[in-house]
C-alpha positions as CSV (number, residue, x, y, z in Angstrom):
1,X,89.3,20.6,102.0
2,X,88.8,18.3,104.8
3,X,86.5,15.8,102.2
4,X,89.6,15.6,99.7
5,X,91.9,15.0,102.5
6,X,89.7,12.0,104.0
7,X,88.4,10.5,100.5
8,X,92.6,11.3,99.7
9,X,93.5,8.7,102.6
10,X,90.2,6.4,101.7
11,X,91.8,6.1,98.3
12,X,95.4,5.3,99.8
13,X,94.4,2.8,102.4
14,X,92.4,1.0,99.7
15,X,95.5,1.2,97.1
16,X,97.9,-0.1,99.9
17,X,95.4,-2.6,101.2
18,X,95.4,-3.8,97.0
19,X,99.2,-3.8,96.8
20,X,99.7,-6.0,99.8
21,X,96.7,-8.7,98.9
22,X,99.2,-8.8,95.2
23,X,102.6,-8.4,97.4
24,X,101.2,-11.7,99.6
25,X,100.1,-13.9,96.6
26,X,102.0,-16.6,95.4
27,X,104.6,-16.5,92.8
28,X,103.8,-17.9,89.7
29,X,106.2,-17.9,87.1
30,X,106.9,-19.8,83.9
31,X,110.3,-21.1,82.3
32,X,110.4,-23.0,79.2
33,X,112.1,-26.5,79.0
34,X,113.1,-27.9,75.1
35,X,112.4,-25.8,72.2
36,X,107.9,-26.1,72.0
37,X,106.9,-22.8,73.9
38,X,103.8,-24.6,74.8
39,X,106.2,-26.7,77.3
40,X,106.9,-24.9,80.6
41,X,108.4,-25.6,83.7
42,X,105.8,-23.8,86.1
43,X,107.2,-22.5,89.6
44,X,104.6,-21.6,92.6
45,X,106.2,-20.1,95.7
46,X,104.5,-18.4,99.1
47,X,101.0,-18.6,100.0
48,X,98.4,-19.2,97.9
49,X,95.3,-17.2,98.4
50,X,92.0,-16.4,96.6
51,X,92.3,-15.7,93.0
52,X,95.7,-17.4,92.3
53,X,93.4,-19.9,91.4
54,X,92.5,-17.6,88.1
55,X,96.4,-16.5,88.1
56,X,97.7,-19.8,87.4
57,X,95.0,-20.6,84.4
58,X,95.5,-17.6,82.8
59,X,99.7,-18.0,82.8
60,X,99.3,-21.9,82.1
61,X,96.2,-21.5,79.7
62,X,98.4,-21.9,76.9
63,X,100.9,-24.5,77.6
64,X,100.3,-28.1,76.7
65,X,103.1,-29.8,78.5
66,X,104.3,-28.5,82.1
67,X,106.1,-29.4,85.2
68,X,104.3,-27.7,87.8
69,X,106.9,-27.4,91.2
70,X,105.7,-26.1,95.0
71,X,107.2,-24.5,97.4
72,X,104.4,-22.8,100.0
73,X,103.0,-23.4,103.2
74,X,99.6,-23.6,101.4
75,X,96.5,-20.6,102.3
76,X,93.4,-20.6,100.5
77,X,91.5,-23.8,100.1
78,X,89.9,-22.6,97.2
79,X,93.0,-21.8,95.3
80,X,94.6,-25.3,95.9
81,X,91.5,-26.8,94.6
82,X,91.5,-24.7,91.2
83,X,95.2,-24.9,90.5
84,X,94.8,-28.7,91.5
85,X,91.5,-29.3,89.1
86,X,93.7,-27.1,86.3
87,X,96.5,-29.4,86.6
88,X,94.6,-32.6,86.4
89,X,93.0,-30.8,83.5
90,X,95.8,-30.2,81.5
91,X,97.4,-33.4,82.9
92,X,100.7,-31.6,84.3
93,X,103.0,-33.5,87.0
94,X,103.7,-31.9,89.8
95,X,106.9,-31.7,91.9
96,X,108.0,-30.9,95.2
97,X,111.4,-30.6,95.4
98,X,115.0,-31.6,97.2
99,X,114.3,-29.3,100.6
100,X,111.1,-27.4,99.7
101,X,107.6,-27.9,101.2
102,X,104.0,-27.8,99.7
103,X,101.5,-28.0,103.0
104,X,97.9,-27.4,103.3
105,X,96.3,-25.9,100.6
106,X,99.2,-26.8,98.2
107,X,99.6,-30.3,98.9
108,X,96.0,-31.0,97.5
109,X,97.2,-28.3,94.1
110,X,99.9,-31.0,94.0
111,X,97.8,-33.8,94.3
112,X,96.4,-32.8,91.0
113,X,99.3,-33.9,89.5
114,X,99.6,-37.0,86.8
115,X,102.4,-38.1,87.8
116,X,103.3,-36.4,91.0
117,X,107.2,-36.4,92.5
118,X,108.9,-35.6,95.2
119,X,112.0,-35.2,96.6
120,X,113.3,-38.0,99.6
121,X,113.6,-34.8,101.8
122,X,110.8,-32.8,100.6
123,X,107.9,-31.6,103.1
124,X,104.1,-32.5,101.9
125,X,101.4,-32.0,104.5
126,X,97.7,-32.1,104.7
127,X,95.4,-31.4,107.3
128,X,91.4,-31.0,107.3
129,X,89.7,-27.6,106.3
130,X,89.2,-25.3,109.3
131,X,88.5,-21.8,109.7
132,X,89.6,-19.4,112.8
133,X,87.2,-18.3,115.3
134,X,88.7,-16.5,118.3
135,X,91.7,-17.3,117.2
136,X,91.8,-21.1,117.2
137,X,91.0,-23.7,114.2
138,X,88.1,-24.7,113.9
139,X,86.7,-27.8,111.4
140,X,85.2,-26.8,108.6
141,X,82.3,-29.2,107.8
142,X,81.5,-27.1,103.8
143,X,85.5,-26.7,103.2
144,X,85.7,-30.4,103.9
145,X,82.7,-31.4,101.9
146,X,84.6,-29.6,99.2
147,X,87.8,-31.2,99.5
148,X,86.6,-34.4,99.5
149,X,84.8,-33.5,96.2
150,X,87.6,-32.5,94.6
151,X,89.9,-35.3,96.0
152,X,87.1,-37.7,94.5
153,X,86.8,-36.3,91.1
154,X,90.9,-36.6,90.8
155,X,90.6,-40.1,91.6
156,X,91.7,-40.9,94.7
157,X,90.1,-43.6,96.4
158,X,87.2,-43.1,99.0
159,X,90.0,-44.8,102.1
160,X,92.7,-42.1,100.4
161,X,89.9,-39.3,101.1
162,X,89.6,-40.8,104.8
């Protein structure tokens, strides 16, 4: 009895643990614009973290014409990299909007926009990769060796990646 009740709470903790990783993602969500289905306006909001990367392919995977818009205090460095290398990809523009802020991890998704927009009162910030140790930021020399891959092979010039 007592080896059902403990592999009983294993299995919830590890359900609940699931949910909230899902419940924390970002939102991703598609609306059309004109009559092509294959033309979307693409909306991300909240933090991005490790596999929205995958998330946003699969929901854009099909569209050839979007208008990708942020709103999210950024997360995973990863993530912005992949939804920023999908963009460029599929040669979306990206948009921050009247209000709305895209930092961190999202302003380098949105700088994978061709053309990129924003908004006169719109918030974009970007900082270095760091991780926390003890509690306190810490540069991160691989995470920045892979931003400034990815900000080369979008195009930005080596003083932009500076």
């Amino acid at each position: 009895m007592l080896t059902r009740l403990r592999l009983l709470g294993i299995m919830w903790s590890t359900l609940l643990s699931v949910w909230s990783t899902f419940s924390l993602a970002a939102d991703i969500s598609l609306a059309p614009f004109d009559s092509d289905p294959t033309h979307a306006i693409v909306q991300i909001e909240g933090p991005l973290l490790a596999g929205d990367g995958t998330v946003f392919r699969s929901r854009v995977g099909s569209l050839t014409k979007a208008i990708v818009s942020f709103d999210s205090v950024g997360g995973s460095l990863l993530a912005g990299i992949e939804i920023g290398k999908a963009i460029r990809l599929k040669s979306f523009a990206t948009v921050v909007l009247h209000r709305q802020r895209c930092a961190s991890a999202c302003a380098f998704a949105w700088l994978g926009g061709s053309p990129r927009f924003m908004a006169s009162d719109s918030f974009i910030g970007f900082h270095a990769a760091y991780v926390e140790r003890d509690g306190r930021p810490m540069e991160h020399g691989v995470g920045n060796a892979l931003l400034g891959s990815y900000l080369t092979q979008i195009g930005l010039s080596e003083s932009a990646v500076v």
